[in-house]
C-alpha positions as CSV (number, residue, x, y, z in Angstrom):
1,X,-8.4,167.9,41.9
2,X,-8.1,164.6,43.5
3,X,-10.8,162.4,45.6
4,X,-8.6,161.3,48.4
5,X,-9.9,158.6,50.8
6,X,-8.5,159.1,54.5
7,X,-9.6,156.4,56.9
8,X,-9.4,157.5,60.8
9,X,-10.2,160.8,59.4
10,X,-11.6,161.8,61.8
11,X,-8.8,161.1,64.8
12,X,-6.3,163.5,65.8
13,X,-4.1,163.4,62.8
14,X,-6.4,162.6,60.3
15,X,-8.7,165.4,60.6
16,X,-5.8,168.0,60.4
17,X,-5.1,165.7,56.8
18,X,-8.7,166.3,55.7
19,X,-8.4,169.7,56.2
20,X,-5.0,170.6,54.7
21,X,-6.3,168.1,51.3
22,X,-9.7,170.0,51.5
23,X,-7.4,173.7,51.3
24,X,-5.2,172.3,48.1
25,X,-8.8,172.1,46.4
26,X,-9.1,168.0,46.6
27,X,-12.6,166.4,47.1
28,X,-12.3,164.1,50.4
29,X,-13.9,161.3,52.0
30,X,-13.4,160.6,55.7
31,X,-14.4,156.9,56.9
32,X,-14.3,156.4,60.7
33,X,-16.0,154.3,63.0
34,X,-15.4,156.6,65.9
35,X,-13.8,154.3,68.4
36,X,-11.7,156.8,69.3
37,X,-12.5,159.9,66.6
38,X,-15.2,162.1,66.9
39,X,-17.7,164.3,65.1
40,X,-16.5,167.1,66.5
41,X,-12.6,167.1,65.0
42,X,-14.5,167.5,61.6
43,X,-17.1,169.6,62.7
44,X,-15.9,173.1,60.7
45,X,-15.1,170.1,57.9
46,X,-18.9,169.2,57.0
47,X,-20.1,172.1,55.4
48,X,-17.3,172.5,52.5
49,X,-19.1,170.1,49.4
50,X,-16.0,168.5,48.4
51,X,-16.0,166.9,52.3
52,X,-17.7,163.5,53.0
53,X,-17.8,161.8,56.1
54,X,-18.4,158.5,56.2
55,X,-18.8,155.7,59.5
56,X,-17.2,152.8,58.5
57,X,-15.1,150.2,60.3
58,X,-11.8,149.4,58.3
59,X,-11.8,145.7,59.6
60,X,-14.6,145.4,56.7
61,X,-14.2,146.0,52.6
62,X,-15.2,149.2,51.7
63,X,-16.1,150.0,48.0
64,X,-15.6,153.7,47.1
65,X,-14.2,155.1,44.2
66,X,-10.9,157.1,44.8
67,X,-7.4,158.5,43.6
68,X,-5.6,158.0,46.7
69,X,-5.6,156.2,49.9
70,X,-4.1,157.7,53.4
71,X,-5.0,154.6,55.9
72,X,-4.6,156.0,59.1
73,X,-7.3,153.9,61.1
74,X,-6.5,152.4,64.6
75,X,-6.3,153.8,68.0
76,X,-3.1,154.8,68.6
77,X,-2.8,155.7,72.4
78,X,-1.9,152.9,74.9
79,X,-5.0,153.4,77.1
80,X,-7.2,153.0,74.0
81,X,-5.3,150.3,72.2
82,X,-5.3,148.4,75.1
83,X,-8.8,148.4,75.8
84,X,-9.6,145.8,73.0
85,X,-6.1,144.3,72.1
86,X,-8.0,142.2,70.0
87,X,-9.8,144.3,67.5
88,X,-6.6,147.0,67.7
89,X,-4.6,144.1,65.8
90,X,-7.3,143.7,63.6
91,X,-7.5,147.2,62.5
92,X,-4.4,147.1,61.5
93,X,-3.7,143.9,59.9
94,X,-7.6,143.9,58.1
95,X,-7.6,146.8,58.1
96,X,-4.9,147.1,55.6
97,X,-5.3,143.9,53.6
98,X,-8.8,145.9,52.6
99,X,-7.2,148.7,52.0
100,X,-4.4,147.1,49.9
101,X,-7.3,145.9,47.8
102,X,-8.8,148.3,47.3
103,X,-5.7,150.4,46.0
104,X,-5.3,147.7,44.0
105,X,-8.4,147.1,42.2
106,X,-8.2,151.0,41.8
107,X,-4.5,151.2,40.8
108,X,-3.7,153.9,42.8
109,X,-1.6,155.1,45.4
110,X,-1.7,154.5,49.3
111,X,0.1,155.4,52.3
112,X,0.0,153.6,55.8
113,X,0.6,155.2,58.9
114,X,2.7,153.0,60.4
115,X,4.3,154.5,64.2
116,X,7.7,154.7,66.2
117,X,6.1,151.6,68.1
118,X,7.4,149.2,65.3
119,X,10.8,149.9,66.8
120,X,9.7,149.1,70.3
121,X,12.0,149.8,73.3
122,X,14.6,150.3,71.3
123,X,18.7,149.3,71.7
124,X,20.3,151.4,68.9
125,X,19.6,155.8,69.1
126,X,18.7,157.4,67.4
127,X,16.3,155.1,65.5
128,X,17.4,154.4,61.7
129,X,14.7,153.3,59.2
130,X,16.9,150.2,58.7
131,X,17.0,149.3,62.4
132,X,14.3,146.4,63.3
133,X,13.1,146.7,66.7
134,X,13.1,145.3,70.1
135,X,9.3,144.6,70.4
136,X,8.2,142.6,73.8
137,X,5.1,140.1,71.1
138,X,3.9,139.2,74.3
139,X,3.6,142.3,76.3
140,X,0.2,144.5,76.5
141,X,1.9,146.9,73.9
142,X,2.5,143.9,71.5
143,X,-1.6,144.7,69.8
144,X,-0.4,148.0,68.2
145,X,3.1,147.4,67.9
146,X,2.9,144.4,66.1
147,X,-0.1,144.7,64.4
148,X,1.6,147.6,63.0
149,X,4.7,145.7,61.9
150,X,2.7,143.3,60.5
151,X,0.3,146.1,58.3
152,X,3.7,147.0,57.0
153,X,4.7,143.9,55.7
154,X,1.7,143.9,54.1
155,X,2.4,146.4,52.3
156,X,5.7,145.5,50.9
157,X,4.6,141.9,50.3
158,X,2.0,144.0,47.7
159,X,4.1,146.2,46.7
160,X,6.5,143.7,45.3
161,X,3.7,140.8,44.3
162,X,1.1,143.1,42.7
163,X,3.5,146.4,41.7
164,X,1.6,148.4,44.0
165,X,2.7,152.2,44.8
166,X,2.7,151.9,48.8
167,X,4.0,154.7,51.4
168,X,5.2,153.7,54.5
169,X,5.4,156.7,57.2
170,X,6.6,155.5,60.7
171,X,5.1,158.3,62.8
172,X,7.0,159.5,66.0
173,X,5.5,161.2,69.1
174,X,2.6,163.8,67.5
175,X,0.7,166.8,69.4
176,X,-1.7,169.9,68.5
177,X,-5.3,170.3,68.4
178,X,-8.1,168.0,68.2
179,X,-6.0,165.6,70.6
180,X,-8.0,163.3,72.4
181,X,-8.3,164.7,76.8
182,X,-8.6,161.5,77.8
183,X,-6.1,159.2,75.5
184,X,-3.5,158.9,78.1
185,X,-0.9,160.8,75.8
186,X,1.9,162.8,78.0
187,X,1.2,165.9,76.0
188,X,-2.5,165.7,76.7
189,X,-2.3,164.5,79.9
190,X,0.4,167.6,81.5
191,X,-1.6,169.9,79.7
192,X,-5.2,168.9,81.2
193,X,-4.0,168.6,84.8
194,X,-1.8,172.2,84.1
195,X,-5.0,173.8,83.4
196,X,-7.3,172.5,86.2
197,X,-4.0,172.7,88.7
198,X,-4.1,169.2,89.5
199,X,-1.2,167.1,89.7
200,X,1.3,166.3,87.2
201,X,1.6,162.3,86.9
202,X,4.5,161.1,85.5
203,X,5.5,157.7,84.9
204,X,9.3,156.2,86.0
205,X,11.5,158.9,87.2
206,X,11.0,161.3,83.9
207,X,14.4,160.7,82.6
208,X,13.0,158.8,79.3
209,X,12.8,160.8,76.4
210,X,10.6,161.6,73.4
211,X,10.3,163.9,70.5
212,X,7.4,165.7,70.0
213,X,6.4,166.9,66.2
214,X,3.4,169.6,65.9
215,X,1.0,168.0,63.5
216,X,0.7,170.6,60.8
217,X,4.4,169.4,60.6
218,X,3.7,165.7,60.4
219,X,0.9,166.1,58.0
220,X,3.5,167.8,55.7
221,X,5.7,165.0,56.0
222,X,2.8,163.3,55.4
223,X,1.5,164.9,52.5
224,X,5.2,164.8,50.7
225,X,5.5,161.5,51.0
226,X,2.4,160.5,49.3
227,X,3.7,163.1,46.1
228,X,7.0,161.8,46.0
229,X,7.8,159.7,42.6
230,X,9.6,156.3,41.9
231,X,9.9,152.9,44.2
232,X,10.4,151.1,46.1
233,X,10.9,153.6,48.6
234,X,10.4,151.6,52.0
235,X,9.5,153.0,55.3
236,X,10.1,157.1,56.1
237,X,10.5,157.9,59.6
238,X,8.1,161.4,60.1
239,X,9.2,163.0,63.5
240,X,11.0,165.6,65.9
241,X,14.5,165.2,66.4
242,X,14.8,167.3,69.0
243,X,15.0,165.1,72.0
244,X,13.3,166.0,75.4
245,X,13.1,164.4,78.6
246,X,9.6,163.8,80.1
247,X,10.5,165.6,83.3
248,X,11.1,168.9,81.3
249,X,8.0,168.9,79.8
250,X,6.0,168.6,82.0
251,X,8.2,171.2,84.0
252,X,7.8,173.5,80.6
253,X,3.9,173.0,80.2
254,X,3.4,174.4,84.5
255,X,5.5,177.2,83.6
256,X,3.1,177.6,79.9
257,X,0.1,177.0,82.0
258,X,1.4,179.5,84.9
259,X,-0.1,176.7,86.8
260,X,-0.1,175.7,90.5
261,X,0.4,171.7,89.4
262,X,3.2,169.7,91.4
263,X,5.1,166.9,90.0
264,X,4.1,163.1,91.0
265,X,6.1,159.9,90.4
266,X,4.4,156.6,89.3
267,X,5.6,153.0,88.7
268,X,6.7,153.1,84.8
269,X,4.7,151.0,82.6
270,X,5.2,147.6,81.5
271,X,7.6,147.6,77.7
272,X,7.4,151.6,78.1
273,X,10.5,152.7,75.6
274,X,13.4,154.4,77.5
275,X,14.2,156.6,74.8
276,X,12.5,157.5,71.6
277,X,14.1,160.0,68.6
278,X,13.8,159.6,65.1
279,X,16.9,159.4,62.6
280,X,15.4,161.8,60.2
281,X,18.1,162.1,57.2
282,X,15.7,159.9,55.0
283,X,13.2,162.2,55.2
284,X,15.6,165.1,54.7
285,X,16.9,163.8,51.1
286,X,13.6,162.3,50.2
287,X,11.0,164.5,51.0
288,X,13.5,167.5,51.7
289,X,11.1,168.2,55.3
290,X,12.3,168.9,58.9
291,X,9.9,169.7,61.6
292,X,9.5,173.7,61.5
293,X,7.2,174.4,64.6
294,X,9.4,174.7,67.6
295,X,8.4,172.6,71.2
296,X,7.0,176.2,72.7
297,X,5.1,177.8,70.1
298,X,3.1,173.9,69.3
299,X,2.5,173.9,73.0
300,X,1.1,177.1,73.4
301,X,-1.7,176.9,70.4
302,X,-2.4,173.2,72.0
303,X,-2.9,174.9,75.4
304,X,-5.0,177.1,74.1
305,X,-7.2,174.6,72.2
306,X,-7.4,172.5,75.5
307,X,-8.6,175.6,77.5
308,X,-11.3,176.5,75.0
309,X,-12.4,173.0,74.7
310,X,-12.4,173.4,79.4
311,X,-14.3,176.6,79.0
312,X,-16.8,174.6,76.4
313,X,-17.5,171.7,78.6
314,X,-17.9,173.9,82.0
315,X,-20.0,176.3,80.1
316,X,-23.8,176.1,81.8
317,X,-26.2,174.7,79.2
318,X,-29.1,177.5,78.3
319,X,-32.6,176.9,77.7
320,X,-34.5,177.3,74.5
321,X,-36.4,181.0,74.4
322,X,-39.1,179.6,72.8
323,X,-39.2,175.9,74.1
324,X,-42.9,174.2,73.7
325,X,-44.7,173.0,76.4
326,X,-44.1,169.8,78.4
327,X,-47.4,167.8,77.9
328,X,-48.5,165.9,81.1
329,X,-48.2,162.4,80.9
C-alpha cells in the first residue's frame, strides 16, 4: 500500500485516478481548490478511509507526507483557462516548482500532466514526442500552453540537477464521466446540446481533427507510466490515435443521442490547432498501452452520464416530511 498524493483530484481526470489508486488498495489524498473540480466527482470517493480530500491551491507549498505525487492541477479547457490567464500560468509553473519540492524533500516519485497543447498548432502529423511545437506566446492559448511547457522544463531541469524520478505524460484530447457541462470541450459541448435538441455549434468548417481517448484508458497510460523503472525517460505522449474530424462527431453524437439537433458553423478560434493526433509508439514499447475503448462505446457511457446528471438537475426539489416550523420574525 502506497499513500499517493493527486492534486486536481478532484477534476475530470483526476477523480477517475483517485478511484482506480483507491481499487489497487492505495491510501489517497486529493488536494483541489475547486476552480474548476467539484465535490461531486468524488462524492462515492469520501466514504472509503483510505480517501482524503483536501482544498488546497497548488500555487502555495503544501506539506504532507507521501509516496508518490500525480500533479494534475490546472484548468485545462480553453473557456476556463482563459478566464484568469494569469493564475492558469501560475498553476502550472508554481504549481510544479512546489510540487518538485516537495518530491524532493520526500525522495519520491512524481508525474506531471503535461497536454497536447505543448505542441501547439502543430506543422509536422502525427505529433512525435521529439517534435517542439508551434505555440502562438502571445495568443490567448499561450497561459496553458506555455505555462505547461514551462512546468515541463521544470521538471527536467530537477530531474537532471537534483536526480529526481520525474514522469512527463503529454495528454491528448480526453472524455468520459465526470466532465465538466460547461468547460467548452467539443465532446461536452455536442453531447449537452444532443440531449436538450439544441443546436450543434461547431467551430471553422469541422474539417480539423482530434483524437479522443476514454479516460479509464488514459488513466492506465497514466498509471503505467508512473510504475515504469529507469531514467531519464522524457515526455510520453498518452492519447487516441484514431483520428476524427469534428464534423463527424458531432454527426455521430445526433445519431447516439437520436437527437433532433442541426449542425451550425462559427468563426474558428484564434491559434485553434488544425489537426491534433498523437504519435503513440513511445508509449507502445514503454508502457506496452494503446487506447482499448473504442469512439462509440466511450460516447455512449458519457451520454449516459450527461443524461443522468440532466435528469438530476431538472429533477423538482421535495420538501422535508417532517420540516419544523418557520418562526415569525
Amino acid at each position: 500500500m502506497k499513500r499517493i498524493l493527486v492534486t486536481g483530484g478532484a477534476g475530470f481526470i483526476g477523480s477517475h485516478l483517485c478511484e482506480r489508486l483507491l481499487r489497487q488498495g492505495n491510501e489517497v489524498l486529493c488536494v483541489d481548490n475547486f476552480f474548476t473540480g467539484t465535490r461531486a466527482n468524488c462524492e462515492s470517493l469520501l466514504a472509503d478511509p483510505s480517501f482524503e480530500l483536501l482544498r488546497h491551491d497548488v500555487t502555495f507549498p503544501l506539506y504532507v507526507e507521501v509516496d508518490e505525487i500525480y500533479n494534475l492541477a490546472c484548468p485545462a479547457s480553453p473557456i476556463h483557462y482563459q478566464r484568469d490567464p494569469v493564475q492558469t500560468t501560475k498553476t502550472s509553473v508554481m504549481g510544479a516548482i512546489n510540487m518538485l519540492g516537495l518530491a524532493k524533500r520526500l525522495r519520491v516519485r512524481i508525474l506531471q500532466a503535461s497536454t497536447s497543447e505543448v505542441y501547439g498548432d502543430p506543422d509536422v502529423h502525427p505529433q512525435a514526442e521529439g517534435y517542439c511545437g508551434h505555440v502562438n506566446i502571445a495568443g490567448p492559448r499561450a497561459c496553458y500552453d506555455e505555462g505547461k511547457r514551462c512546468a515541463e522544463t521544470l521538471f527536467y531541469d530537477y530531474e537532471r540537477q537534483h536526480r529526481m524520478s520525474v514522469r512527463v505524460a503529454r495528454i491528448f484530447n480526453t472524455y468520459g464521466p465526470h466532465m465538466h457541462p460547461q468547460d467548452g470541450r467539443v465532446v461536452s459541448n455536442f453531447i449537452i446540446q444532443a440531449l436538450t435538441n439544441q443546436p450543434i455549434t461547431i467551430y471553422g468548417d469541422g474539417s480539423q481533427t482530434r483524437s479522443f481517448c476514454y479516460v479509464e484508458d488514459l488513466v492506465e497510460g497514466l498509471m503505467r507510466l508512473m510504475a515504469v523503472d529507469g531514467g531519464p525517460i522524457g515526455a510520453v505522449n498518452l492519447g487516441n490515435p484514431v483520428e476524427t474530424t469534428v464534423l463527424a462527431l458531432a454527426e455521430r453524437i445526433v445519431a447516439l443521442c437520436n437527437s433532433r439537433s442541426t449542425i451550425t458553423l462559427h468563426p474558428l478560434p484564434q491559434d485553434d490547432p488544425r489537426r491534433r493526433c498523437p504519435d503513440i509508439s513511445r508509449a507502445r514499447d514503454l508502457l506496452h498501452w494503446s487506447p482499448r475503448v473504442d469512439l462509440d462505446t466511450g460516447l455512449t457511457r458519457t451520454i449516459a452520464y450527461f443524461e443522468a446528471q440532466l435528469a438530476r438537475s431538472a429533477a423538482p426539489v421535495r420538501p422535508l416530511r417532517h420540516a419544523a416550523p418557520q418562526k415569525s420574525a
